[in-house]
N, C-alpha and C positions, 0 to 999 in steps of 0.2 A: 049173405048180402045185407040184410037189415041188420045182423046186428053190429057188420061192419058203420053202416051210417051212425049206428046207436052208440056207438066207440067214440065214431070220431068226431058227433056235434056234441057229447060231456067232455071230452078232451075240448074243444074249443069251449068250451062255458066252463071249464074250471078254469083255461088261460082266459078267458076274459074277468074273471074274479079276482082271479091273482093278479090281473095287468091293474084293477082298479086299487089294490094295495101298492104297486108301484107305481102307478100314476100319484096315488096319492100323497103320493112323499116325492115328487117330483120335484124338487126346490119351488115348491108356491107355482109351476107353470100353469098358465091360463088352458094352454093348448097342450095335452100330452099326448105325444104319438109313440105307440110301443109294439113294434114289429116282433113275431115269433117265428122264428125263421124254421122251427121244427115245426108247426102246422101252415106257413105260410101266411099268415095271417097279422095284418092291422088293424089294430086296438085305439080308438083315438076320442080321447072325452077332453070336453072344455068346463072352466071352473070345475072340476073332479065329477061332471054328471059325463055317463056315456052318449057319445055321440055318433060312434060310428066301429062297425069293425068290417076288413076289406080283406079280397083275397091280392096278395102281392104274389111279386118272384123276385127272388133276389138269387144271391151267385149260384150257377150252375157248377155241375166239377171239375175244376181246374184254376175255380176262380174264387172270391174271397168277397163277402159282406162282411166289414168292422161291426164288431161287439163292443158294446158300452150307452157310457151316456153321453148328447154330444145335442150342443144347442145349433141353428141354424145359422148359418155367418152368410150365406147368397141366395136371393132369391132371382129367378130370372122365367118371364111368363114363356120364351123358346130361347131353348139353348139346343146348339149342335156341338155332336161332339168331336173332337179335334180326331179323339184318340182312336174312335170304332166308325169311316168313313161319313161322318158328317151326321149319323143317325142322328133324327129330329128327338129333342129330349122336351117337350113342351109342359109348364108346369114346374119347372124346377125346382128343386128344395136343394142346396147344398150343404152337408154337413160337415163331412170333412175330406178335405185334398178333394179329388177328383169325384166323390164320391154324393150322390142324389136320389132326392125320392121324386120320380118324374112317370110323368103320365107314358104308355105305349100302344102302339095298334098290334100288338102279339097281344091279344085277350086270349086265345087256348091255351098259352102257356102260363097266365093267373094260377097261383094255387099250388107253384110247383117250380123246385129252382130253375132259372132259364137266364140270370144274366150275367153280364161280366163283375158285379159284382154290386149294381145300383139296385133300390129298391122301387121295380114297378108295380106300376098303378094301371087301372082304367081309366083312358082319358079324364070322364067326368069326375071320377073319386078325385083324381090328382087336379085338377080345377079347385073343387069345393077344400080339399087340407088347403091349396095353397092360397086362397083366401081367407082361410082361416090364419093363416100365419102370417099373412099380409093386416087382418084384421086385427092382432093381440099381437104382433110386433114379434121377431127373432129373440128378445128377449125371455119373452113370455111364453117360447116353445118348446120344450123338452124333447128328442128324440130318444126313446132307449130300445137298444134291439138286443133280443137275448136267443142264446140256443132254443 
């Protein structure tokens, strides 16, 4: 059991190491957010210093989170969704097509794939990112998500 945990927070501190070599090359972004979608985990520094790392869930099986790098093009503080009965997505980050980093009230499922294929948050974490990116501008945001 312990040396499970022992595993898996060097496995998260070597990805938070490595996410600050890919932040750092982030085209100059103010705000880099870099999901690891093999430990569940957001990685998110402003001007290249750490600011923050979160447990998310992105797509469960059958369903699909885009890989790459992709700046933010919509923000919206509630958004519903058309497509999955009106589910409240509050906080929204749009990246790309249909696809968001948005606060949820499924907190047991953090940390572990659970969605259709958006990246969530804890209400508050997804508050404070989207003030961040409401703060340094779409421009100034990097999103990158990798295996």
């Amino acid at each position: 059991m312990r040396i499970g945990f022992f595993r898996k927070a060097a496995a998260i501190a070597v990805a938070g190491l490595l996410s600050l070599f890919v932040m750092g090359s982030a085209a100059q972004a103010k705000v880099a957010v870099r999901i690891d979608i093999s430990s569940q985990t957001m990685f998110v520094s402003v001007n290249g210093w750490p600011y923050a790392s979160w447990r998310v869930s992105t797509a469960r099986r059958g369903y699909w989170t885009p890989r790459g790098a992709f700046r933010p093009y919509l923000l919206k503080r509630m958004h519903y969704s058309r497509k999955y009965d009106n589910s409240p997505m509050p906080h929204s980050i749009f990246f790309r097509g249909g696809y968001a980093i948005h606060g949820t009230g499924y907190l047991r499922s953090l940390g572990r794939p659970a969605s259709h294929g958006c990246i969530r948050l804890a209400p508050g974490n997804a508050a404070r990112l989207y003030s961040l990116v409401r703060q340094y501008g779409k421009g100034g945001t990097r999103i990158v998500i990798t295996n």
